[in-house]
C-alpha positions in Angstrom: -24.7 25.2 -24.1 -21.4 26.2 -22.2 -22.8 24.1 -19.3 -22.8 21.0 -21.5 -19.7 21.4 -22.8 -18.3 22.1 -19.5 -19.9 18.5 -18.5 -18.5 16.7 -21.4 -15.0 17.7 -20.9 -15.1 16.9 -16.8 -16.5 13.8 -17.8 -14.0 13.0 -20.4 -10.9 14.2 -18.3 -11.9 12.3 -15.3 -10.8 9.3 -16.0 -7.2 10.3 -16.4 -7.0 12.2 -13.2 -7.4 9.3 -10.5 -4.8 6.8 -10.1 -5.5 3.0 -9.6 -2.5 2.4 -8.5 -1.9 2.3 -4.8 1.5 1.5 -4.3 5.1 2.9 -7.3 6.5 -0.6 -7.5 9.7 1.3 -8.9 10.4 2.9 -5.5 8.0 0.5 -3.6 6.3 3.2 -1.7 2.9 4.0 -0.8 2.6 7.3 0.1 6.2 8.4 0.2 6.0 5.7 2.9 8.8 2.4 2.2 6.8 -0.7 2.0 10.1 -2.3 3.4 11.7 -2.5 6.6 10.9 -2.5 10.1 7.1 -2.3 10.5 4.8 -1.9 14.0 1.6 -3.3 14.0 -0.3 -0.7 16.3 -4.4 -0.1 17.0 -4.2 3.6 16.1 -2.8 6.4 14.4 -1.3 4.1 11.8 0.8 5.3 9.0 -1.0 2.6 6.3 -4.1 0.9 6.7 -4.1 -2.6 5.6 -6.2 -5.9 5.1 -4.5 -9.4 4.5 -6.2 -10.7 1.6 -5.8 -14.1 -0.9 -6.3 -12.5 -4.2 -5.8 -9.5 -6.3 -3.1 -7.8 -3.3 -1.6 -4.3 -4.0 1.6 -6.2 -2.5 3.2 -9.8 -1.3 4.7 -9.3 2.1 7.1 -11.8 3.2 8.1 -11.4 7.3 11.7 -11.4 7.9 13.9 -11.8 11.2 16.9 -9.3 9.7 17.5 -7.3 7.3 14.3 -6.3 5.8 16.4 -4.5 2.4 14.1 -5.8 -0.5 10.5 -4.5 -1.3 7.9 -6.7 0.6 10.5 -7.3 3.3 8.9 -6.5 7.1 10.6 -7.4 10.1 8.0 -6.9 13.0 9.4 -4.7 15.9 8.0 -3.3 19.4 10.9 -0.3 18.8 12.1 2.4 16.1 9.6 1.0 13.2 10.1 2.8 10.1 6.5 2.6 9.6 2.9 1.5 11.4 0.5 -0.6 9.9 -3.2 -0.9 11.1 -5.0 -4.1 9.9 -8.7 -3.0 8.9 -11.5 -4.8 7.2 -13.1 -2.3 5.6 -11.6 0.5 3.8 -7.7 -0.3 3.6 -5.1 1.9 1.9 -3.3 -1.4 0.6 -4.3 -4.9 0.5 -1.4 -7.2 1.4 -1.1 -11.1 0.5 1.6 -12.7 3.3 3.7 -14.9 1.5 7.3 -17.4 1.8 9.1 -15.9 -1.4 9.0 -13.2 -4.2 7.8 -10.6 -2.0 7.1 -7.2 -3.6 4.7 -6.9 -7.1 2.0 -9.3 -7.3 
């Protein structure tokens, strides 16, 4: 009897313990990690895994040349990123549409 209730309340509670949503639009962070700013595309070690997708992205990127201030923004750099990215096919952190404006929420 205890065991079943024990199984009915996990089941019932675990729905509203995992979180859906990959990336805090308020801050725009994934991660405690700035989805903004200077970004290095790298082959290892990466700080966020990511796949370029068409539909349904956790967030529009839009590449910049300077001042990569607004969520979305990444300027791509060979020096001093403020993050890495690794692009994936299978199993991202984030899925990431590219686009030419209104980068940020989908």
């Amino acid at each position: 009897m205890v065991f079943r209730l024990l199984l009915i309340s996990i089941i019932t509670l675990l729905p509203l313990s995992t979180n859906n949503d990959k990336v805090d639009y308020p801050t725009c962070e994934f991660n405690d990690i700035k989805l903004y700013g200077k970004v290095k595309f790298v082959t290892s070690f990466p700080d966020i895994k990511i796949k370029f997708v068409e539909s349904f992205p956790d967030i529009k990127v839009k590449f910049v040349d300077n001042f990569p201030n607004k969520c979305g923004e990444w300027q791509i750099v060979e020096n001093f990123p403020d993050f890495t990215v690794q692009v994936v096919e299978s199993f991202p952190d984030i899925k990431v549409k590219t686009v030419n404006n209104f980068p940020g929420k989908p």
